[in-house]
N, C-alpha and C positions, 0 to 999 in steps of 0.2 A: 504494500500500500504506500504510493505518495502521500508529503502532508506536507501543505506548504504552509507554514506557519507563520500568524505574523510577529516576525523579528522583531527583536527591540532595536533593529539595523535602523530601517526607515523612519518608525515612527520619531526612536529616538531622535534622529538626525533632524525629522520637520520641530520636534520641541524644542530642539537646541537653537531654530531657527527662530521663532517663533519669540522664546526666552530672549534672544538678543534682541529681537523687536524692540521688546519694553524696555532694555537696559539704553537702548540708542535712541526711545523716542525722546528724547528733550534734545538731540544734537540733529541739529537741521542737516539736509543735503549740501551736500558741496556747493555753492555755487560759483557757478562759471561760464563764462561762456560759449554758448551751443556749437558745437562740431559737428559738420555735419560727416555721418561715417560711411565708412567700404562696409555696404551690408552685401549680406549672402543669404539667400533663402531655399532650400529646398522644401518638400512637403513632405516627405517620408524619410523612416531612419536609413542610415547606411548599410548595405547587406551584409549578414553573418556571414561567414565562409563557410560556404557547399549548404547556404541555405538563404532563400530569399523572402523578406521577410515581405508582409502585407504592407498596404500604408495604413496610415493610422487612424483608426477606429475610433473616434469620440463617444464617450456613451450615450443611453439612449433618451438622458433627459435632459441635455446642459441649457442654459436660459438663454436663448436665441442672443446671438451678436445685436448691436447696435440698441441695445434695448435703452429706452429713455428714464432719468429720473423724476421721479413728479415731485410735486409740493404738497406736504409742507415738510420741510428739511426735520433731518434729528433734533433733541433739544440741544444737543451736542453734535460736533463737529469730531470728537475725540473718538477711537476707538478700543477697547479692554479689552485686554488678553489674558487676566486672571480667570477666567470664567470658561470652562470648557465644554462643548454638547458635545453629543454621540445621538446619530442618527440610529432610530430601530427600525421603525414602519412606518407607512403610509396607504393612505386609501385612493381611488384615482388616480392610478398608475399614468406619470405623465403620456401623451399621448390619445388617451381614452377621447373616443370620440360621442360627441352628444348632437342634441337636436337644436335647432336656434331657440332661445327663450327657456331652455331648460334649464331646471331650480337639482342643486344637488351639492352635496356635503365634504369636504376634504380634511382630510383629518391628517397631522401628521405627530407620531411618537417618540419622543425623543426623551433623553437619558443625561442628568448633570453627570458629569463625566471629571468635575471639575472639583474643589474644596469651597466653595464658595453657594453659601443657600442661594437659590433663586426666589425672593420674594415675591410676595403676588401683586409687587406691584413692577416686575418684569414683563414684557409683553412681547408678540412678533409687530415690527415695525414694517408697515408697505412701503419699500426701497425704489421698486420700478414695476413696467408694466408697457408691454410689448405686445399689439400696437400702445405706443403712449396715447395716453388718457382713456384707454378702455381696461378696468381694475377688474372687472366682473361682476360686480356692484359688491364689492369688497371695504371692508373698512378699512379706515387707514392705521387701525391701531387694534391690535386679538390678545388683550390682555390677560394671561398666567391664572390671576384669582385667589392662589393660592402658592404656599409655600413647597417649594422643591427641594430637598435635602440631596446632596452626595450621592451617588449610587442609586437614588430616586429615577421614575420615569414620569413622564407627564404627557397625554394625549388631547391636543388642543384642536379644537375644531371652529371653521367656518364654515357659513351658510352663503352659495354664491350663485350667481345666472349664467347660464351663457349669452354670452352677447345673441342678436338675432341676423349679425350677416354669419355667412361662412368665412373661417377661416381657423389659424394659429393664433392663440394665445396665452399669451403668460405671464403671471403677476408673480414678484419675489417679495420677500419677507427676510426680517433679519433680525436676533436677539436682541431686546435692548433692555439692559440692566434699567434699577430705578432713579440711577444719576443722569438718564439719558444716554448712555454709550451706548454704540454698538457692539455684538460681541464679536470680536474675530471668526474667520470661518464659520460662521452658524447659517447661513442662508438659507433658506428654504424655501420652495416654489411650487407652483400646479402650471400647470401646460396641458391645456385641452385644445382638442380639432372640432372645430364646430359643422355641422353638416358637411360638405365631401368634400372638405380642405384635404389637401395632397398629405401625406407624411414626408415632413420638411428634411431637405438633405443637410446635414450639419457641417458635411466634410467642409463646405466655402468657408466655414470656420477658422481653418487655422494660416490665414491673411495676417498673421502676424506683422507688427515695424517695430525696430529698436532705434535710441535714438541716445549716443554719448553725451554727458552732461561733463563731464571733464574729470581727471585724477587730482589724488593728492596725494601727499608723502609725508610721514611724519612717524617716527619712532620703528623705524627698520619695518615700515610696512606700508604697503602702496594699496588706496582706496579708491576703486573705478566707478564711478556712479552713472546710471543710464535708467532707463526708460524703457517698457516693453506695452505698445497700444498691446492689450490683451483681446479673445473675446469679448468678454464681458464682467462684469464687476466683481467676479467670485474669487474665489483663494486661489490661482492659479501664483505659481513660483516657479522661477528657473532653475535650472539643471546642468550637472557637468560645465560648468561655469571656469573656464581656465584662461588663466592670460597669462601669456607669453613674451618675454621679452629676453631680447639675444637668442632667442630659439630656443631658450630654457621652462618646459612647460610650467607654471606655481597654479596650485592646489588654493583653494581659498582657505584663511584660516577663520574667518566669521563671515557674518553677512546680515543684511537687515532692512526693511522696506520703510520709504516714508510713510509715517503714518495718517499723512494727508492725502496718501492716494491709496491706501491701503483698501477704500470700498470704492473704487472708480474704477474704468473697465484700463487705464494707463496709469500704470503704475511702474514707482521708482524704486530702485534698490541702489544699497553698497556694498561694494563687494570688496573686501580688503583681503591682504596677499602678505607674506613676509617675503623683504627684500634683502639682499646685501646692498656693497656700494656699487654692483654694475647699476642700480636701479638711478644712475646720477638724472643731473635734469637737462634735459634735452633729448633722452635714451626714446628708441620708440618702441611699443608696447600694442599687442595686439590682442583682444581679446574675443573669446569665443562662448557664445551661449550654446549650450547643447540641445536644451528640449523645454520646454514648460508644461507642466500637467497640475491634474489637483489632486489633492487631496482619495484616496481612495475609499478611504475609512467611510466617507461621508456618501450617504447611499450605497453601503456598499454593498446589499442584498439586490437592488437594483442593478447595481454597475457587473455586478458578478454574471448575474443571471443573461443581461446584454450582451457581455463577452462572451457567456458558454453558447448564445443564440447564433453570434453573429463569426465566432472562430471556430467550431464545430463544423459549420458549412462553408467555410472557407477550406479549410485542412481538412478533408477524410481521413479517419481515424484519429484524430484528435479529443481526447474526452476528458472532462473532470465534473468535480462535485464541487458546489458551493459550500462554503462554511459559513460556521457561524462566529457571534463574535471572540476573535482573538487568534480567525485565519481565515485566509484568501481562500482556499481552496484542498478538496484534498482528493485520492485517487486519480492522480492525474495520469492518462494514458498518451505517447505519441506517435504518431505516425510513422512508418521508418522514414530515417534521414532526420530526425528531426530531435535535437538532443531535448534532453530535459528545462537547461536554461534557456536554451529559446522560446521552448515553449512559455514557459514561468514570462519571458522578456515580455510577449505576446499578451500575454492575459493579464500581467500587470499595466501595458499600455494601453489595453482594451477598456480596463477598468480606471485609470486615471487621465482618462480624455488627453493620452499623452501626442506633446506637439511636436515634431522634431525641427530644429533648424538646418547646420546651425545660421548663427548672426553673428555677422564679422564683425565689430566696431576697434579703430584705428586711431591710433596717435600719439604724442608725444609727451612724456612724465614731464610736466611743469617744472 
């Protein structure tokens, strides 16, 4: 029997990201100014040897691109990272198609995951809403009610319409403690097809642009800051992130997003490197983004089951079992030709809407 478990590899490595968030949000982004860079784009990852992979499978509910924010803004601007959800269930499998004018309930289950009670006076806050200004006759605020302890779950429900033309739509949500904050990564959404709207192709999704904001150097370590327009406003973060200089590959040794664009679909990160003295100023330095995905923990009863739907008939003879919380997946069977971590590569990318680049951005250490 396979079991692919989830490591304290990943998640760890997203906390420690996550953790420096908060320790960097009172230190503003570099500012400098805008360079415009040598970008590079592909859509799909680069092929294993003696195996070619798929392109890349976004899953089957992410919140459509270009999605617009409405009003009225948070009570806050700030967003909390002390506070952590864990998605269970949901009712209205996104996609689920209805009738125009039709009345029907979405509910979704979710788990403080975090040390921190969620009091009842925590709510999901309406973020956006794709087409903008049609919410589903949604309110703007689905208040908690009640206290949520540690290891607690809570199943919170709205009562919504379908709009009466056809089409795709989808309203997001997003935790908001009682100071007003939003919580990091907590979004959560419904995506209904209203009469005989098409099932929308997500792949035009990953249109990604990066865009260098400039380096810095200070205490034997060089800090790159850029920009990546993302899809859309969720936890999406970068990947294999190495910059190079003299042709010497460095490893990032932290990293951390501003926290002003932490809920917008363009979002900025630092990404700091330890240097010796080649790193002088004038040195040129080239940096490369490898992929961007999210999160997979989040849906990931959803995201699982979309990957075993959509790489099962991709790959003949390909199979596994979905897990439950604390692993991806287990009984994993493969094809001949087809090693174990490929496959594992496969199903992890399936399941975290992963985006390959890479993105070249270029230039010169200040």
């Amino acid at each position: 029997m396979s079991l692919r478990l989830l490591s304290f590899i990943r998640p760890l490595i997203t906390a420690i990201l996550f953790i420096g968030l908060v320790a960097c949000s009172n230190n503003p982004m570099t500012s400098a100014p805008l360079i415009t860079p040598t970008l590079s784009i592909t859509s799909t990852p680069p092929p294993t040897q003696g195996f070619t992979a798929t392109p890349v499978i976004p899953t089957l509910s992410p919140t459509p691109a270009h999605t617009a924010t409405i009003t009225p803004k948070p009570t806050s601007n700030s967003v909390t990272r002390d506070t952590a959800i864990l998605f269970v269930s949901e009712s209205i499998p996104d996609g689920t198609q209805l009738q125009p004018g039709e009345s029907f309930t979405k509910t979704w289950t979710i788990r403080n995951g975090g040390t921190v009670v969620w009091t009842g006076a925590y709510d999901l806050f309406l973020i956006s809403s794709n087409p903008p200004n049609e919410n589903l006759n949604s309110p703007e605020s689905i208040p908690l009610l009640q206290e949520v302890m540690p290891g607690e779950d809570i199943t919170i429900r709205v009562n919504l319409i379908a709009p009466s033309q056809n089409g795709l739509y989808t309203v997001t949500y997003q935790l908001r403690n009682e100071r007003g904050e939003l919580v990091f990564g907590s979004e959560v959404w419904v995506t209904v097809r209203v009469g005989q709207a098409p099932v929308p192709d997500f792949t035009t999704m990953s249109n990604l642009s990066a865009t260098l904001l400039g380096a810095s150097q200070q205490g034997g370590e060089v800090t790159v800051n850029f920009c990546l327009q993302m899809p859309d406003s969720r936890a999406w973060y970068p990947w294999d992130v190495v910059l190079m200089i003299d042709q010497q590959p460095l490893s990032p040794s932290g990293s951390r997003i501003d926290p002003a664009t932490a809920t917008t679909a363009n979002k900025c990160f630092g990404f700091s490197y330890p240097v010796d003295s080649s790193a002088a100023s004038g040195v040129f330095y080239q940096l490369s983004i490898g992929r961007v995905e999210l999160p997979p923990e989040v849906h990931q009863a959803e995201n699982c089951a979309y990957a075993k739907q959509v790489l099962t008939v991709t790959y003949p003879g390909l199979d596994f079992t979905c897990g439950g919380p604390g692993i991806w997946y287990t009984n994993l069977i493969t094809p001949p030709g087809m090693t174990a971590e490929q496959a594992d590569r496969l199903i992890l990318d399936a399941m975290s809407s992963t985006i390959y680049g890479p993105w070249i951005l270029e230039s010169t250490i200040p």
